[in-house]
C-alpha positions in Angstrom: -29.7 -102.7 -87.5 -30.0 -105.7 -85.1 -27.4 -105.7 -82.5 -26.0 -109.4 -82.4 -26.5 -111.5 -79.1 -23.1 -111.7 -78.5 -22.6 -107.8 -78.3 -25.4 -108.1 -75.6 -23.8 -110.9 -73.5 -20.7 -108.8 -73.6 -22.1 -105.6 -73.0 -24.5 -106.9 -69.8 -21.0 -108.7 -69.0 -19.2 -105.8 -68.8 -21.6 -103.9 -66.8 -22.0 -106.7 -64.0 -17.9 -106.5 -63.9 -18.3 -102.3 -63.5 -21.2 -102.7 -61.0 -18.8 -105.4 -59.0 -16.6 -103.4 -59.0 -17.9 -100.4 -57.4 -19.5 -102.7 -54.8 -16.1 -104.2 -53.7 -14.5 -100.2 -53.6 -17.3 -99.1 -51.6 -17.3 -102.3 -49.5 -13.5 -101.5 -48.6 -13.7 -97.9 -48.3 -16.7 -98.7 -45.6 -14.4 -101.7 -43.9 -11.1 -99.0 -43.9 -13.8 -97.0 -42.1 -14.8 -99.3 -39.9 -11.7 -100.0 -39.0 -10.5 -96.1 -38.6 -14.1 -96.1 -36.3 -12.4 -98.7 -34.2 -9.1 -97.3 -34.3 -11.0 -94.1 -32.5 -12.8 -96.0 -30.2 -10.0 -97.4 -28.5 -8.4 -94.3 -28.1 -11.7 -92.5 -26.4 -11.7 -95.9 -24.1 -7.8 -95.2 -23.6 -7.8 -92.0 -22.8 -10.9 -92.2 -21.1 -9.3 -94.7 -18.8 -6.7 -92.6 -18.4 -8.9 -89.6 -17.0 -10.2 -91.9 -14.7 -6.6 -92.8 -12.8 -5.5 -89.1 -13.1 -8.9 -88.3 -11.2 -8.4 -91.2 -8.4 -5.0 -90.4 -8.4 -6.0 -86.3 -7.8 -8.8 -87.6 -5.2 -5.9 -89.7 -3.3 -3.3 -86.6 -3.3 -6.5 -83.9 -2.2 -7.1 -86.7 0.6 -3.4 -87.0 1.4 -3.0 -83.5 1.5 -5.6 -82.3 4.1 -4.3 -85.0 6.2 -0.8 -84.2 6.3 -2.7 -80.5 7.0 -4.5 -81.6 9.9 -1.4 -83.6 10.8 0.6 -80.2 10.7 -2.2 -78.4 12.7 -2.4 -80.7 15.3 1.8 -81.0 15.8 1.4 -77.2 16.3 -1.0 -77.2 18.8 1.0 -79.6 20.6 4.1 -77.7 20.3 2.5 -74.9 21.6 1.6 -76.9 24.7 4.8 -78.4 25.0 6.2 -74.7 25.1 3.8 -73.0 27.7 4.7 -76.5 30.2 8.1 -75.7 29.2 8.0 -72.2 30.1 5.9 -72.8 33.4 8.3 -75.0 34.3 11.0 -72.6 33.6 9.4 -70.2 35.8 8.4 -72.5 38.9 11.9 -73.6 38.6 13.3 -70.3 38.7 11.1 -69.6 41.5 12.5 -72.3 43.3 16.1 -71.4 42.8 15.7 -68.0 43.8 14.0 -68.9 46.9 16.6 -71.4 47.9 19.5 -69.2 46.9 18.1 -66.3 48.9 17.7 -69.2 52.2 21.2 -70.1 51.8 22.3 -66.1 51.2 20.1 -65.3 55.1 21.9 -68.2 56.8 25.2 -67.5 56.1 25.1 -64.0 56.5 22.5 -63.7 59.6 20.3 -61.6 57.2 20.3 -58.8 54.9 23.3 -56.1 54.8 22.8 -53.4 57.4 24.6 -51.0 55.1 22.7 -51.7 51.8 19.8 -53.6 52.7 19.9 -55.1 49.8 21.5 -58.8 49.1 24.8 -59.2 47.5 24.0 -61.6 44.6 26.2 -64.4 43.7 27.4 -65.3 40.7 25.4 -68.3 40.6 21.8 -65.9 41.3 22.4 -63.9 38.3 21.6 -66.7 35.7 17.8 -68.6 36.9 17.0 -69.0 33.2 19.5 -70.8 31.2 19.3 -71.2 27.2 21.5 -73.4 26.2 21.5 -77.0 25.3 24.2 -79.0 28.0 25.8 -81.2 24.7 26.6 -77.9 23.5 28.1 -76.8 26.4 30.3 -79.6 26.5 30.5 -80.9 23.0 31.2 -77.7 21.0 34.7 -76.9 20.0 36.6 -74.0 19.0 37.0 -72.5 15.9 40.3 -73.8 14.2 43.3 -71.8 14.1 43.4 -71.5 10.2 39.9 -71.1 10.1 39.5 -67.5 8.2 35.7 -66.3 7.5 35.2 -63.4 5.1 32.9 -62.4 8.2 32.2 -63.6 11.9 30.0 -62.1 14.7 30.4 -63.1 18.0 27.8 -63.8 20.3 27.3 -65.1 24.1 24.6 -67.7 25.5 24.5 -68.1 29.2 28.3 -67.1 29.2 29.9 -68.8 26.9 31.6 -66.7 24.5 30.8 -68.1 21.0 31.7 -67.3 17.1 29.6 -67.5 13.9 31.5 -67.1 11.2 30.7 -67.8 6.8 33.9 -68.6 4.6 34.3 -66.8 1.5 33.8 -69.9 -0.4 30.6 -70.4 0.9 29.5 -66.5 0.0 30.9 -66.8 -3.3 28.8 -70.4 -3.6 26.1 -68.4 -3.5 24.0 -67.0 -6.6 24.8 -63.7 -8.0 22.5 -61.1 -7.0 22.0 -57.1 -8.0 20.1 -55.0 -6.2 17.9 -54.4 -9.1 16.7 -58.1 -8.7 14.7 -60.3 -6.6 16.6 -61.8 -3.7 17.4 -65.3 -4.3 16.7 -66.0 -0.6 14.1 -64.0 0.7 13.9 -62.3 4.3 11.5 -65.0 5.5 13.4 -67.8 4.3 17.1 -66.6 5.5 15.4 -66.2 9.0 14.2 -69.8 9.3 17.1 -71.4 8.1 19.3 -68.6 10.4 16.9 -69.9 13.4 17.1 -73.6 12.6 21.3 -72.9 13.8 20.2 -71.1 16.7 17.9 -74.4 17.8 20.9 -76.0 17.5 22.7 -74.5 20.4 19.5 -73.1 22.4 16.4 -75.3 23.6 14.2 -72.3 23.8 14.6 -71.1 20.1 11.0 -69.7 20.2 11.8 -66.7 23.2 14.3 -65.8 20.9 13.4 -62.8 17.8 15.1 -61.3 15.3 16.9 -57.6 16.7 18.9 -57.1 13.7 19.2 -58.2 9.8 22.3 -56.7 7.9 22.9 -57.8 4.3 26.4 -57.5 3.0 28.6 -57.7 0.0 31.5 -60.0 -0.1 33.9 -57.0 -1.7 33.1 -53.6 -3.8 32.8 -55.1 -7.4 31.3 -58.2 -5.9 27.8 -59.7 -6.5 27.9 -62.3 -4.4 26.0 -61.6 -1.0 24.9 -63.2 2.1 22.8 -62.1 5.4 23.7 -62.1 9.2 20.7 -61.9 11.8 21.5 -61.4 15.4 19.0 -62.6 17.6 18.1 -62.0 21.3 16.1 -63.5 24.2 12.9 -62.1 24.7 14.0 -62.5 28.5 15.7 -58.7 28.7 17.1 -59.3 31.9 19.5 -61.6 30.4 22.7 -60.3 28.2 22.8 -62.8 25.3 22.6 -62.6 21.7 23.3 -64.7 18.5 24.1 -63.9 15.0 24.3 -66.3 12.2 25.4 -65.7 9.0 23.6 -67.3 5.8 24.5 -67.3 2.4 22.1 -66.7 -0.2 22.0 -70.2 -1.1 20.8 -70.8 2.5 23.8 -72.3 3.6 24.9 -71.1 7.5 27.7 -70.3 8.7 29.7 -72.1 11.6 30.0 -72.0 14.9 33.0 -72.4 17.5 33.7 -71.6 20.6 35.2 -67.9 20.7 38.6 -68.6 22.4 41.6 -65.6 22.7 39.9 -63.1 20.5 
C-alpha cells in the first residue's frame, strides 16, 4: 500500500515542528544556564572583592597596631626616665634641705647638744620627702556630715588625716558574686583602678605598693562584695598609708578629708 504524499508532507512536518522544538528547550535550558553561570560569576567577583578590603583592612589594623605598640613602649621608657629625674631630684632636694636645716639648727643653737649630742629635730626636718599633690592639699574637702559608707578606712599622707570610704549603694551596684565563681573584678584589675585614686592625691604613685588586700561582704546573706587595698610608701621612714575601697564593678570609693573622727 502506497502511503499518499500528503501523509508524507505531514509526517516530515511534524517531525521538523518536534526537532524545533527540542532545539528551542535546549537552547533555553543552555541560556537559563548561562545566565545561572553569570549569576555565580558575580558573586565570586563580589565576594572576591570583598576578601580583598577585609585583607587591606586587616593589613591597616596589624599596621596600626604595632604602632600604637611601639608608641606604648616608647611612653614607658620615657616615663621611666621622667621617674628616676623625678626621684634624683627628690633626693638632691632632700639633700639640700637637710643640709640647710641642720645650718640653721648650728647657728641658733652654737652647735650640737652637750647632753645628747644629738640634734633636736624640728617639726619641719621630719618630712624631706613629701607625697602629696599641693591642689590636694588645698582643694580637698571633707567628708559630708550625712555621708554614711557601709565601710571607710582612714589613711594619712604627709599629715593630713584623710577618709576613703564606699556607700552601700555603690557595693550593692556591684555584680553578685559567690565564692564558688570567678571574681568579676580580678586582683590585677581592682589594684589599677584602686592605684589610679591614689595618683589622684599622690604625685609619686609608683614608690607606693600594695601592703594589704581585704575582700569583704556587704552583710551575712549578702552577695554583693567589694575590695579595699591599703597601700604604703616604699620610703619606710615615712608613716603614711592609703586604702581605697573598690567595688566589684570597679567603681572607688571617696575621699574626704578626715575631720573629728
Amino acid at each position: 500500500m502506497k502511503t499518499s504524499p500528503w501523509i508524507k508532507v505531514v509526517t516530515l512536518f511534524a517531525g521538523m515542528v518536534i526537532i524545533l522544538a527540542a532545539q528551542w528547550r535546549i537552547g533555553s535550558r543552555i541560556r537559563e544556564e548561562d545566565r545561572e553561570l553569570q549569576g555565580l560569576r558575580e558573586q565570586a567577583e563580589q565576594t572576591r572583592t570583598e576578601l580583598e578590603r577585609a585583607t587591606e583592612t586587616s593589613m591597616q589594623r596589624d599596621s596600626e597596631a604595632k604602632s600604637l605598640r611601639e608608641e606604648v613602649i616608647k611612653l614607658r621608657d620615657e616615663l621611666g626616665m621622667v621617674r628616676q629625674e623625678l626621684k634624683e631630684a627628690k633626693s638632691d632636694a632632700a639633700k639640700v634641705a637637710t643640709a640647710s636645716l641642720g645650718s640653721v639648727h648650728r647657728t641658733s643653737t652654737g652647735g650640737p647638744s652637750p647632753t645628747s649630742g644629738v640634734p633636736v629635730r624640728t617639726p619641719s626636718e621630719e618630712r624631706t620627702v613629701f607625697h602629696i599633690r599641693p591642689v590636694v592639699r588645698t582643694n580637698l574637702a571633707a567628708s559630708p556630715s550625712d555621708f554614711f559608707p557601709a565601710y571607710k578606712s582612714a589613711g594619712r599622707v604627709d599629715d593630713v588625716e584623710l577618709w576613703n570610704g564606699i556607700p552601700r549603694e555603690t557595693v550593692s551596684a556591684g555584680p553578685d558574686w559567690w565564692p564558688s565563681l570567678p571574681l568579676p573584678l580580678n586582683f590585677t584589675d581592682g589594684e589599677a583602678i584602686a592605684r589610679r585614686e591614689l595618683g589622684r592625691l599622690v604625685n609619686d604613685e609608683a614608690g607606693w605598693e600594695v601592703r594589704e588586700v581585704h575582700l569583704y561582704r556587704l552583710n551575712r546573706s549578702s552577695t554583693k562584695w567589694h575590695y579595699s587595698f591599703r597601700f604604703e610608701p616604699t620610703d619606710r621612714r615615712l608613716n603614711d598609708w592609703f586604702t581605697v575601697h573598690v567595688n566589684m564593678a570597679g567603681t572607688p570609693g571617696t575621699t574626704g578629708l578626715r575631720v573629728g573622727d
